[in-house]
N, C-alpha and C positions, 0 to 999 in steps of 0.2 A: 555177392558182396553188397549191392545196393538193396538187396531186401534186408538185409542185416540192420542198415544205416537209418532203413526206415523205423525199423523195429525198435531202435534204440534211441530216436528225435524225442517221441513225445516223454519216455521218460528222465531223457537229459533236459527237455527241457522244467519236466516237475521238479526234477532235482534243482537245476538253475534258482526258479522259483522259491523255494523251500527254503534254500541257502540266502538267498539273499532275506526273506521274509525273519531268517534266524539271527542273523546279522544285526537288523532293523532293533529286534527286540533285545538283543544281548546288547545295543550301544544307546542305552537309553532310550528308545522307543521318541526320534525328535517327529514333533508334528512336521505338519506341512511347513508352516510358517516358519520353523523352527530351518526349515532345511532352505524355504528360500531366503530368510534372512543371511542363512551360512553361502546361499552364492551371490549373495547382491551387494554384502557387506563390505567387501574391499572397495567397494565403489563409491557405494552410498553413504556407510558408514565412515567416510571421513572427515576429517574436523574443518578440512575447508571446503567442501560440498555443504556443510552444516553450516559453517559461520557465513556464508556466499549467501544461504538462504533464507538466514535468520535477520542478516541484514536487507537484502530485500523485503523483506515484510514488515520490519522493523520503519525502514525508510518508505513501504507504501502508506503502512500505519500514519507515521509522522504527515504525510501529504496531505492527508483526509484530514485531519485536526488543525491543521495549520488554515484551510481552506474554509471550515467549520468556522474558525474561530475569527476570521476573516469577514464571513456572511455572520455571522453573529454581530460584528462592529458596524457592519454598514446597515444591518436592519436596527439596529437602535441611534441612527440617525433619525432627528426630527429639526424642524421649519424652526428658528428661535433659539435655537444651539449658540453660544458664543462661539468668538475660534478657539479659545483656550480648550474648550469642553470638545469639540470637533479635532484638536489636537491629540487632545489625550486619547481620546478615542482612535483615533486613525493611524495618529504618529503623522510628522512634517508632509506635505502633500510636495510632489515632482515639481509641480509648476506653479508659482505665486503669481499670482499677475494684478496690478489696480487697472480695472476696465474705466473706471470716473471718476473725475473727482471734478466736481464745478459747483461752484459758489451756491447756497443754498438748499442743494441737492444733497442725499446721503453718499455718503463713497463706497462703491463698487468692487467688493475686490473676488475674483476669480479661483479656488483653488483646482488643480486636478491631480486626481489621485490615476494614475498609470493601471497599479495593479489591482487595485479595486474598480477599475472602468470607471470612474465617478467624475464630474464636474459639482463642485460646489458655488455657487455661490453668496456675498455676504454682504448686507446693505447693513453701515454704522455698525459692524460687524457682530452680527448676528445673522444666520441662517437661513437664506431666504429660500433658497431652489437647490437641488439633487436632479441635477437629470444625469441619464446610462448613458454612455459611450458606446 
C-alpha cells in the first residue's frame, strides 16, 4: 500500500497544481496586488485608518508652514522698524516691558516675543536690537 501512495503523490500533487492554476484563470486572472489588496483591505481599507492618516499629515503639513511663515516674520525684521510695523509683523509680543525712561534720554521699551525666542528692543520707539533667546 505505501508504494501505491507513492505512486500516486506526484500526480495528485500535479493535479492540485493545475486546479488551482485553472481556478486562477477562470476568476479573473487577479494580479498579485490585486490578491494582497483583497487581504489587507478590511484593515487598511477603512475610512478611519484613512481619515487617522490623512489628518496626520494634514496636521504635519500644517506645522511646517505655520513655522515657515513664522521664520519668514522674523527674517524680515530690520534696525528702524517702528512698533506699529514690528506689530503687524509679529502680532502683540508676551512681554512689554519700559527698561528707561529719564529726562533727556530716549525711552527704552523692551519687547519679547516667547515663540519666536526674540527680545526686541526700541529707543523713541523705533527698532534698535533683535537679540535670540
Amino acid at each position: 500500500m505505501a508504494v501505491g501512495l507513492k505512486r500516486l503523490r506526484r500526480p495528485l500533487l500535479v493535479a492540485v497544481l493545475v486546479g488551482a492554476v485553472a481556478w486562477w484563470y477562470t476568476h479573473g486572472r487577479p494580479s498579485f496586488q490585486e490578491m494582497v489588496d483583497g487581504v489587507t483591505n478590511p484593515l487598511m481599507g477603512s475610512k478611519a485608518a484613512v481619515k487617522e492618516s490623512e489628518r496626520n499629515r494634514v496636521e504635519g503639513e500644517a506645522v511646517g508652514v505655520v513655522s515657515e511663515q513664522n521664520e519668514t516674520a522674523i527674517e524680515t525684521l530690520k534696525e528702524g522698524m517702528t512698533m506699529r510695523q514690528v506689530r503687524e509683523l509679529l502680532g502683540e509680543p508676551n512681554v512689554n516691558e519700559t527698561v528707561s525712561r529719564e529726562r533727556g534720554k530716549p525711552e527704552v521699551v523692551r519687547w519679547t516675543y516667547k515663540t519666536a525666542r526674540r527680545v526686541l528692543l526700541f529707543e523713541d520707539g523705533r527698532l534698535t536690537s533683535i537679540a535670540i533667546q
